[in-house]
C-alpha positions in Angstrom: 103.2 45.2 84.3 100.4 45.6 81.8 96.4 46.8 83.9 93.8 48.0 81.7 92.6 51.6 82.5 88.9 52.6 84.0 88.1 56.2 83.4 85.7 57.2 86.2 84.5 60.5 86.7 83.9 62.5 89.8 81.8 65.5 90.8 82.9 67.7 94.2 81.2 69.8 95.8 82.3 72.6 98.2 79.1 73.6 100.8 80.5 76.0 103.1 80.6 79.6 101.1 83.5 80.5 103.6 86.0 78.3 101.9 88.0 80.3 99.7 90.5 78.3 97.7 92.6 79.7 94.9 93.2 76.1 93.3 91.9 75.7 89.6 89.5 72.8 91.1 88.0 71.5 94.6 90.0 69.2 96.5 88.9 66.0 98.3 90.4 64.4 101.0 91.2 60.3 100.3 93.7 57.5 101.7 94.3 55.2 98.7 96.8 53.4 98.0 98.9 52.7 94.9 102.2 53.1 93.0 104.0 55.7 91.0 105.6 54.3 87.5 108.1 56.5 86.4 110.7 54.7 83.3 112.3 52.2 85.4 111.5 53.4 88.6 108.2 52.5 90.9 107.2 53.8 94.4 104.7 52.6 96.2 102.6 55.7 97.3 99.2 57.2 99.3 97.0 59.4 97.6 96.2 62.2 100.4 94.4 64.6 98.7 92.1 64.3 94.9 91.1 67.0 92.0 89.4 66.3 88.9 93.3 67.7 88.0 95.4 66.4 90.2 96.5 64.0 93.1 99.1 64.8 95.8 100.6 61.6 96.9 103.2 60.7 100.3 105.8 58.4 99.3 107.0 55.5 101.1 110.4 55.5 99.6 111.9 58.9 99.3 115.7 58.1 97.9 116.3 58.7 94.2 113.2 60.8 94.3 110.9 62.0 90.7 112.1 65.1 89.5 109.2 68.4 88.4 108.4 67.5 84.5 108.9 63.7 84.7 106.3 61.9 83.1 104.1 59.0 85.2 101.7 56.0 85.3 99.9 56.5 88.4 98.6 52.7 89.6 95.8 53.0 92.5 94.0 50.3 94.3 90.8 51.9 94.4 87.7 51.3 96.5 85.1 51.4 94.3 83.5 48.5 92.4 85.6 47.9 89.3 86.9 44.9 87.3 90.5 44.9 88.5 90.3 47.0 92.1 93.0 48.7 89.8 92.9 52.6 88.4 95.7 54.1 85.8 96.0 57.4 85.0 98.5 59.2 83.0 100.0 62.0 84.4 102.9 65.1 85.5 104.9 65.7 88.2 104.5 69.1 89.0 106.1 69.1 92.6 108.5 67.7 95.0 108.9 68.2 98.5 110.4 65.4 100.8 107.9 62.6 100.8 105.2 64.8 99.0 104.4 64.7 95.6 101.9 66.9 93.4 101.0 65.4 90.2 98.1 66.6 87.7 96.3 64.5 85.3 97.3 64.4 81.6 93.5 63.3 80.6 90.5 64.5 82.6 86.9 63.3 81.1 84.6 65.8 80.8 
């Protein structure tokens, strides 16, 4: 399965000086839906949560689950105008835990 790659960048912004978070980058709050390619394994997956970083995802399919290191082709239907409706992106898996994944972006335009 070959989809060309759209690189689209994305400013956040926190406005309520209360928030104190102690992650590298502000976190957005999303529902899009996609897949996880991992060698010769794919789960289908929701993105729940979105950094300039990083994406944590649910799976649907939790057997046989990615392992912390494993490298990834993240495939996600996204809403926004593009050619395809599809968005790759490279990147880790840095955690695991049940159906929730943590990945973080191997390429981040600046």
């Amino acid at each position: 399965m070959q989809y060309e790659t759209h690189l689209i960048p994305v400013t956040l912004q926190i406005d309520d000086p209360n928030v104190v978070d102690q992650r590298q980058d502000a976190r957005l709050s999303v529902s899009v839906q996609g897949g996880l390619s991992l060698n010769d394994m794919y789960y289908y997956v929701e993105m729940i949560d979105l950094s300039k970083s990083g994406a944590r995802l649910t799976l649907e399919n939790v057997t046989n689950a990615p392992e912390v290191g494993q490298s990834a082709i993240l495939y996600l239907v996204w809403p926004f105008e593009i050619d395809s409706g599809l968005l790759s992106v490279e990147a880790t898996i840095v955690r695991v835990e049940k159906n929730e994944i943590a990945v973080h972006f191997n390429h981040v335009p600046l």
